[in-house]
N, C-alpha and C positions, 0 to 999 in steps of 0.2 A: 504494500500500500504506500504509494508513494503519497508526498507534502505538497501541498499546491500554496500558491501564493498567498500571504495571511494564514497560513495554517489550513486551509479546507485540504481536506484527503480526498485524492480522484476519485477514490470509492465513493465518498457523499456526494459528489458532484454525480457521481452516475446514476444513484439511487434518487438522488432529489427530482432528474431529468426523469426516470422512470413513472417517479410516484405521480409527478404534473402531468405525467404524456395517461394517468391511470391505473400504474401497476399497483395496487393494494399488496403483494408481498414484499414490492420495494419498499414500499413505506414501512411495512412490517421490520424489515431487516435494519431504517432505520432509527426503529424504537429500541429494538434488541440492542445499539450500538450505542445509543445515548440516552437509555429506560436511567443510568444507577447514575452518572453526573445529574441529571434531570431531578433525581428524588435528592440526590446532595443539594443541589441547591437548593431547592422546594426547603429543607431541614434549615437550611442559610437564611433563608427568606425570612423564615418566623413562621413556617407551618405545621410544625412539631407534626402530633400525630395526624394529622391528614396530608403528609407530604405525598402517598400515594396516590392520592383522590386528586391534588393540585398536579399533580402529576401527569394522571392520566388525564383530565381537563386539557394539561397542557398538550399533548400531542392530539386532541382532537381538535384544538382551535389549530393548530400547526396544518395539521394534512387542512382544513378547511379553507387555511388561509396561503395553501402554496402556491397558489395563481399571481400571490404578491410578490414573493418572493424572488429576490433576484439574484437570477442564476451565474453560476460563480461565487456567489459572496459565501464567507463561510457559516455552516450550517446550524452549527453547536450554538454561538453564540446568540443567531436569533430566535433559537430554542431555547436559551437560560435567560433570555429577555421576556418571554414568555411567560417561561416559571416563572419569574418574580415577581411580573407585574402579576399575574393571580395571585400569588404568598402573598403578596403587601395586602391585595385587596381583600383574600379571605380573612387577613389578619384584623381589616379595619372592620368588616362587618360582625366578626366577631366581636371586637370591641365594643360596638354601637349596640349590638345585644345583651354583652354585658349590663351596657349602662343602663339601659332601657330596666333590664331586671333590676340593679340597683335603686333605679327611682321607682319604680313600682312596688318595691318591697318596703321602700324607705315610707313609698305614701301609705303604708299599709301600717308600717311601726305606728306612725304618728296618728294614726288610727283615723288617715283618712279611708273616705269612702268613695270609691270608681261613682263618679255622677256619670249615668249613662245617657244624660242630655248632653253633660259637654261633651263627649267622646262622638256623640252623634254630629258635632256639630264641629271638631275636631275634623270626621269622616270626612264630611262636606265641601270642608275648606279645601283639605287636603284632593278630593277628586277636581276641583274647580283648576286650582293650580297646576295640575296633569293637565288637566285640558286645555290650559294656556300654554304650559311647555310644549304641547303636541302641537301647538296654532304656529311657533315657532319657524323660522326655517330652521333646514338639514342644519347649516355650519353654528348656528348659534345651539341648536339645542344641544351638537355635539362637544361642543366649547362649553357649556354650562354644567353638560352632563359629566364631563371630564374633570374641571374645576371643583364643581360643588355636591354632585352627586356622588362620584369615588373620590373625593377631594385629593383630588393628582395636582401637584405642584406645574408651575409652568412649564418649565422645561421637561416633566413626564407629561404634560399634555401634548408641548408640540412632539413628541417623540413618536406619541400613539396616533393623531393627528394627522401626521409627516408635515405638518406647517411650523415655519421657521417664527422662535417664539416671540418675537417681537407682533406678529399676528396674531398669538394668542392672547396675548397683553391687551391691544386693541380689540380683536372682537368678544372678549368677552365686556372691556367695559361697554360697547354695541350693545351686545346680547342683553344686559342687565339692565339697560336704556331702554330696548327695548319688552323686557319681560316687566318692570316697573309701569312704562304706562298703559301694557293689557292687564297686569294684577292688581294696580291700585284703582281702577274702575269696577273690578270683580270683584274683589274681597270687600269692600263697601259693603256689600249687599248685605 
């Protein structure tokens, strides 16, 4: 197996042409090849016990996403960009569920009581807002979504993106111009 330029192995370079032209065993051959640095980093990342799950997420957005990929570049590495960007994220949503239990148990100490009108009226808000994000265009909801939804720093948004982040600086403050004056007429209500 010989060394290609940047480190790609002419083997990956063969199997990646394979997998795009179809072959589901090439693909196969390159899970078997980079399945256990895959789960190494997943464990890096901060996905402890479900580094296999982040894992294997990870090579289904991969074959999903090989139509992007560009051929020659080497393989591994935009497989462990992969892996991490889900580790980070399963790590945050993990988080946020934490939290959510923490206040929920906290309102429970202090011997509050779930008001099932505010929660209904919580619901409400919450589906209205969807429905403004969805009014959106594509590039603003993707920039919002990136920003404030997986709360991706700028430069992992222009990365996921592929926009150079000086456009992500600007269309988000756009995007937020523009989602302020569709949700400050809505939320009134």
């Amino acid at each position: 197996m010989g060394r290609g330029v940047g480190g790609v192995t002419d083997e990956d370079d063969d199997l990646v042409a394979r997998s795009r032209a179809g072959d589901t065993a090439a693909f196969g051959d390159l899970v078997r090849r980079h399945h256990s640095a895959a789960c190494r980093m997943a464990v890096l990342a901060g996905a402890g016990s479900e580094a296999e799950d982040v894992t294997q997420e990870a090579f289904v957005r991969a074959y999903d996403a090989l139509f992007a990929f560009r051929p020659g570049a080497p393989f591994r590495p935009w497989l462990l960009r992969i892996v991490v960007n889900l580790a980070r994220n399963q790590a945050r949503s993990r988080a946020r569920r934490a939290g959510l239990v923490l206040r929920v148990a906290a309102m429970w100490e202090d011997g509050g009581v779930v008001d099932p009108q505010g929660v209904a009226v919580l619901a409400e808000r919450d589906r209205r807002l969807w429905a403004v994000l969805r009014s959106l265009p594509d590039k603003d909801r993707q920039v919002l979504g990136c920003r404030f939804l997986l709360e991706l720093t700028e430069s992992e948004t222009a990365d996921v993106l592929g926009w150079p982040r000086g456009s992500v600086k600007s269309r988000t403050a756009r995007a937020l111009a523009r989602l302020r004056a569709l949700v400050e007429p809505e939320m009134a209500r």
